[in-house]
C-alpha positions in Angstrom: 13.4 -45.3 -18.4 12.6 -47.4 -15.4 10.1 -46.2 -13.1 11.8 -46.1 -9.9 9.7 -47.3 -6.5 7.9 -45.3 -5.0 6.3 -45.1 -1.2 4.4 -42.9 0.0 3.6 -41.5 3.9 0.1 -40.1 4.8 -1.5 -39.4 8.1 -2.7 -36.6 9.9 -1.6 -33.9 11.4 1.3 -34.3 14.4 2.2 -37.8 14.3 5.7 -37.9 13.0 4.9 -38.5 8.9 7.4 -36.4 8.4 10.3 -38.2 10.9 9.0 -41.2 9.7 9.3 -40.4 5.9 12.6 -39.2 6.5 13.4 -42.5 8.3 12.6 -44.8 5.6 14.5 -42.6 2.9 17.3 -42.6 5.0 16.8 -46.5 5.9 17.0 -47.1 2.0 20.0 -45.1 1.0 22.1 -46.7 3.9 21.1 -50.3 1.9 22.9 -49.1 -0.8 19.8 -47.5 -3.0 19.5 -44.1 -4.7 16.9 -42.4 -3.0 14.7 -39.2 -2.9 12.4 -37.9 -0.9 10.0 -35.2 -1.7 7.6 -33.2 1.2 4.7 -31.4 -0.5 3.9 -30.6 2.7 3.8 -26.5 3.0 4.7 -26.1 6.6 8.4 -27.6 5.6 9.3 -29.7 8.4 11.2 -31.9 6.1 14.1 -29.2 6.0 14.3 -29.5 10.1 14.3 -33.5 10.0 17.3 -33.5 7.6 18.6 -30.3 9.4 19.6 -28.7 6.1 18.4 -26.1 4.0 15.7 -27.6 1.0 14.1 -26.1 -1.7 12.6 -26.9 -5.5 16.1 -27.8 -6.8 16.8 -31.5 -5.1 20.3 -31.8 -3.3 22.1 -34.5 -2.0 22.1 -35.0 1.8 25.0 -37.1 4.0 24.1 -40.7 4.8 25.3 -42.6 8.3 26.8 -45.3 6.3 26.7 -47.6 3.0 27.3 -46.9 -0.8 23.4 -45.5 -1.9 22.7 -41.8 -2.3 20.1 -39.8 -0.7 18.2 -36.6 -2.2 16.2 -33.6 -0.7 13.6 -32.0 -2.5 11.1 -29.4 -0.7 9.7 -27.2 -3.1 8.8 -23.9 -1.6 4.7 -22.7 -2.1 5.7 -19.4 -3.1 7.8 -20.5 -5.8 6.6 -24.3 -6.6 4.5 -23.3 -9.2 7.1 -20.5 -11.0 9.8 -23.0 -11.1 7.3 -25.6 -12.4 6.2 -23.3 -15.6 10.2 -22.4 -16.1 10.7 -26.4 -16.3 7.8 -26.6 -18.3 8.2 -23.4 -20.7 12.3 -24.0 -20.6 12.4 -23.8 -24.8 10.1 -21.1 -24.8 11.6 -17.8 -23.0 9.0 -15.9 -24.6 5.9 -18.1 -23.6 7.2 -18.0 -19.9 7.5 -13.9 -19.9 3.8 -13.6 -21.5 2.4 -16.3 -19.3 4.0 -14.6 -15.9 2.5 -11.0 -16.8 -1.0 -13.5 -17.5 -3.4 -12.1 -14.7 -5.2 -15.4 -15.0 -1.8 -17.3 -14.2 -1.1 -15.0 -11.3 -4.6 -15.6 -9.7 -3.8 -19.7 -10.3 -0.2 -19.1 -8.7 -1.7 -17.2 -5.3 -4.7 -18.9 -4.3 -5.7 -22.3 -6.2 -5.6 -25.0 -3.6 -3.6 -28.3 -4.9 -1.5 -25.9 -7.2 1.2 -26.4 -4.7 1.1 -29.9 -4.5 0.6 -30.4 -8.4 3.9 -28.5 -8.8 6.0 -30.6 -6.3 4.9 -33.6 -7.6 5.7 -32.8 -11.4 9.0 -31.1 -10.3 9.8 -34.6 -8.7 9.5 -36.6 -11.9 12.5 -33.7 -12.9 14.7 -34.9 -9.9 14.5 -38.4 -10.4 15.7 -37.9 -14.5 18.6 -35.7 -13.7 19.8 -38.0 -10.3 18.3 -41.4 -11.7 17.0 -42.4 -8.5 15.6 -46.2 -7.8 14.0 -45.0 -4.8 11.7 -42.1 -3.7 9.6 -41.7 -0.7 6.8 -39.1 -0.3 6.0 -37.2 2.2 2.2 -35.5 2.0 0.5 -32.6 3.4 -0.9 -34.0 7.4 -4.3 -33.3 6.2 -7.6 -35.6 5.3 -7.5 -34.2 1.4 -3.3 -35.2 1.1 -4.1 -38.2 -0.8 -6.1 -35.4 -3.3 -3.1 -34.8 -5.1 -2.8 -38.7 -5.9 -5.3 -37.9 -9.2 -4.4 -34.1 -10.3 -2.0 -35.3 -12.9 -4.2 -38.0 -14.5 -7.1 -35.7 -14.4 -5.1 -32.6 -15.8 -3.7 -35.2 -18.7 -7.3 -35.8 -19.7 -8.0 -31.7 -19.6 -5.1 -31.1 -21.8 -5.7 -33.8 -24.3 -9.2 -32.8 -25.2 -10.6 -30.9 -27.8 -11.4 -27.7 -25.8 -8.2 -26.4 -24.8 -7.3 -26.2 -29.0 -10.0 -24.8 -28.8 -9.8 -22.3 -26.6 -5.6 -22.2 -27.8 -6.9 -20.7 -31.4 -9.3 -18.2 -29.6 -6.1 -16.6 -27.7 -4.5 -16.6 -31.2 -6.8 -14.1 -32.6 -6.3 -10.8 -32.7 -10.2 -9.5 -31.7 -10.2 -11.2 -29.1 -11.6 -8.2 -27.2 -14.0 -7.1 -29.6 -15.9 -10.5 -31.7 -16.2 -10.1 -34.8 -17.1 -12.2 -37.7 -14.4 -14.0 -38.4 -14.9 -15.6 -34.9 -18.0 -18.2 -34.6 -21.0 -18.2 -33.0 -20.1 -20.1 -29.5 -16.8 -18.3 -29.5 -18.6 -14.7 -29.9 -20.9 -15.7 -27.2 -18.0 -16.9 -24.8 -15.7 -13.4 -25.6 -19.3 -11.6 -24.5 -19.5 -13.5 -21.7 -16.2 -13.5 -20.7 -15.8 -10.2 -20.7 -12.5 -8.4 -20.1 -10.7 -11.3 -18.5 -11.3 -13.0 -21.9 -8.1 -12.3 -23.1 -6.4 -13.6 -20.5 -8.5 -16.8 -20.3 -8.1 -17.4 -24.0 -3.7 -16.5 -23.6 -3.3 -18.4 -20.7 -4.9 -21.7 -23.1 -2.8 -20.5 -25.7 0.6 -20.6 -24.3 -0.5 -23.9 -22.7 -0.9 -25.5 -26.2 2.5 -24.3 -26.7 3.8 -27.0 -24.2 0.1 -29.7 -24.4 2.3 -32.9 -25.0 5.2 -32.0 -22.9 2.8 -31.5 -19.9 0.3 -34.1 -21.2 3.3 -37.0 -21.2 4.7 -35.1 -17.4 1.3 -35.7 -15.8 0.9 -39.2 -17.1 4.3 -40.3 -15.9 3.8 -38.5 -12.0 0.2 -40.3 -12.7 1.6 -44.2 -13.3 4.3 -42.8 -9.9 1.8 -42.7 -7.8 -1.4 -44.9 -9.1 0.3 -47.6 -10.1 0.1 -51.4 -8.5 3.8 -51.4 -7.5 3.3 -48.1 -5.5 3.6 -48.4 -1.9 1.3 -46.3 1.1 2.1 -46.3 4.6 0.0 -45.2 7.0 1.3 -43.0 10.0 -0.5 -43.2 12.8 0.0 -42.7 16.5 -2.0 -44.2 19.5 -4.6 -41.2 19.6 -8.3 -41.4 18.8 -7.8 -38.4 16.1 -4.9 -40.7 14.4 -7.1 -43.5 14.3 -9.8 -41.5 12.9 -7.5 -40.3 10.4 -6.6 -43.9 8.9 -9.7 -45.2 8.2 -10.8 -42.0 6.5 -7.5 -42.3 4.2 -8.3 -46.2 3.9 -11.1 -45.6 2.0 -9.7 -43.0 0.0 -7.0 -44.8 -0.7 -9.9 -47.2 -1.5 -11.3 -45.4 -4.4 -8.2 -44.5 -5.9 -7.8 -48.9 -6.0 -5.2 -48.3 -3.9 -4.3 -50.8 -0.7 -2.1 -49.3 1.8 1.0 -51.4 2.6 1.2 -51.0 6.3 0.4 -49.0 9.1 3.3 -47.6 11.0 2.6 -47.1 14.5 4.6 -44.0 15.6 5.9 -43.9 19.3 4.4 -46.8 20.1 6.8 -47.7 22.7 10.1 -46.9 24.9 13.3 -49.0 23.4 15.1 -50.2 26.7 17.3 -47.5 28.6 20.9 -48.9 29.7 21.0 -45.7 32.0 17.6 -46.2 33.8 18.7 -49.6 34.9 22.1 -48.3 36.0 20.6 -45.8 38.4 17.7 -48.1 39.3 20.5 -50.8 40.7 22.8 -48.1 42.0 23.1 -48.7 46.1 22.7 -44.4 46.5 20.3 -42.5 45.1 18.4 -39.9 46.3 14.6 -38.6 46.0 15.0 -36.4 42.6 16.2 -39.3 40.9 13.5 -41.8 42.3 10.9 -39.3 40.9 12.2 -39.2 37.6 12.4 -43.2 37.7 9.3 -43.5 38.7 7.7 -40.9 35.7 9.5 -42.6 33.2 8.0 -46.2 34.4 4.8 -44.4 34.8 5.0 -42.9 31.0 6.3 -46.2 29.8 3.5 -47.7 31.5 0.4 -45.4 29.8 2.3 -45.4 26.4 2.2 -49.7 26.2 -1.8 -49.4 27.3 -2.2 -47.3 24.8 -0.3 -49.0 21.7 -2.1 -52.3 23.3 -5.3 -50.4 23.0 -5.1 -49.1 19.6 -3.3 -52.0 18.0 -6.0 -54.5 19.0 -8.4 -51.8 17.1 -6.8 -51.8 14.1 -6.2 -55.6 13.9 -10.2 -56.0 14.6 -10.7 -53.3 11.7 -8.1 -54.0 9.2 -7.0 -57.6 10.1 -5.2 -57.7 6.8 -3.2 -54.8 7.3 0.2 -55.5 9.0 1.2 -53.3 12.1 5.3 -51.9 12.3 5.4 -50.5 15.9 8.1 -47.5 15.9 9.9 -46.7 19.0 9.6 -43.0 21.0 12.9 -42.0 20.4 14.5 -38.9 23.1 16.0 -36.7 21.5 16.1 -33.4 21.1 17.3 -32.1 17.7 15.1 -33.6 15.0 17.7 -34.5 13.0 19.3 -36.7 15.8 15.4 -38.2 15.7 15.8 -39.5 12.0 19.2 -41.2 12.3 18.3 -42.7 15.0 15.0 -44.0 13.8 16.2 -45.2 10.7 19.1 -46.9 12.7 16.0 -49.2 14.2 13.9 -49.0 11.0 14.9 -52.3 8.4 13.0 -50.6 6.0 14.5 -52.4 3.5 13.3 -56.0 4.7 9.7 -54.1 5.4 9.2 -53.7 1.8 10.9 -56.9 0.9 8.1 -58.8 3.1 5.2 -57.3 1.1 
């Protein structure tokens, strides 16, 4: 099949990746495109911009107009990693049941970092098969380390392919495993010893992984070509704070070593889109001094908010005078859903990624 395109949103913490990922998905399945998008971010925020409930299986979510299709997909840390091995394991029942009680497996499925992230990104590749999506947009963890996850799978596709997990595969498949004895060799005596009692459960976990080596070897190097290859898009989110811009040159030259360019930077909140009702009251003949004060704070905010997009936009260009700028307005509102809609409304995402 097709790859489908793929963007994807990083930034740090607090500047509306999120909004803004859901924006863009939301942007391309009003043009008419089947689109997912996917937060691997744990603290879920993606399930309060779509104001719906998500989880690991996708769903579809309502659009504000057009003929495209738009999927959710959040997988949950607690289960991420289960529903992965289920997906995984699905032709071996038995394999999944040994693997779960595997106290090895259950240390991996607590407290590995990335193990969450792994798992949403290979349960992605799962969505867009069963809803044949052209479209999916990415929304990573607001941390330094989100574009980590960018090499897991190609990494874990060179793990699985080499000799040592066969070898390790026909260790678990002996029988004195806990005691050596002669029929094992030298090195794996010496490993047993040294493994000690969690040898069996080192040596089981390898051997019900061999079980499913090219399924997961042929996963990991489609979610690999997803996200490293030259058609894959990353957007920078910023927003006009010192962190922010901190943040964006450290992911530039991660992005960097990966051989990756970033598409754009998107500017969150970078300004205030005109208000009808502010002029209205500003012309009105009456008014009195609670509404002059709040006139006056809005100019004042709108005021600071433009010095500060001028400020940090004149940075960027000196820094990265390659890298085009999309200035996204502050939108009021309230419910973040509300937010989304009516960024996207602004958003021509579309004619964004047709420019590039």
């Amino acid at each position: 099949m097709n790859h489908p395109e793929v963007i994807v949103c990083v930034g740090g913490g607090g500047v509306g990746k999120t909004t803004a990922s859901a924006a863009i998905a939301l942007s391309l399945a009003n043009s008419g495109r089947r689109v997912l998008i996917v937060s691997i971010d744990p603290a879920r925020r993606l399930a309060d911009a779509m104001g719906v409930e998500l989880g690991t299986q996708a769903r579809a979510l309502s659009l504000d107009s057009g003929s495209g299709q738009l999927y959710g997909l959040m997988p949950n840390p607690d289960d991420a990693l289960r529903t992965f091995v289920e997906f995984l394991f699905e032709e071996e029942p038995a394999a999944v049941e040994r693997l779960l009680q595997n106290r090895l497996y259950q240390v991996l499925e607590a407290a590995v970092p990335g193990i969450h992230e792994l798992a949403a990104i290979s349960l992605t590749w799962r969505a867009i098969v069963e809803h044949e999506v052209d479209a999916v947009v990415i929304d990573t963890a607001p941390s330094r380390n989100a574009v980590d996850f960018i090499s897991y799978p190609k990494s874990l596709a060179k793990l699985l392919g080499g000799r040592a997990v066969g070898w390790m595969a026909a260790i678990g498949k002996r029988t004195s495993i806990v005691s050596p004895d002669d029929r094992m060799g030298r090195v794996e005596q010496l490993l047993v010893r040294a493994l000690g009692p969690v040898a069996r459960d080192v040596a089981g976990l390898f051997a019900e992984m061999a079980r499913v080596r090219k399924r997961f070897i042929l996963l990991n190097e489609h979610t690999s070509k997803l996200l490293l290859r030259p058609e894959t898009r990353y957007f920078l989110v910023a927003s006009s704070t010192a962190a922010a811009r901190d943040d964006v040159g450290y992911l530039i030259k991660k992005l960097g070593k990966l051989d990756m360019t970033p598409q754009a930077i998107l500017l969150n909140s970078a300004f205030v889109p005109e208000r009808e009702w502010a002029h209205v009251l500003e012309a009105a003949s009456v008014t009195t001094a609670a509404i002059d004060e709040v006139l006056s704070t809005l100019t004042l905010d709108r005021e600071a908010r433009q010095r500060a997009t001028a400020r940090f936009t004149k940075d960027f260009s000196k820094r990265y005078p390659n890298l085009p700028q999309v200035l996204l307005p502050f939108v009021e509102a309230v419910e973040p859903r509300s937010i989304v809609h009516a960024l996207a409304q602004y958003l021509d995402f579309p004619a964004l990624v047709a420019s590039r």
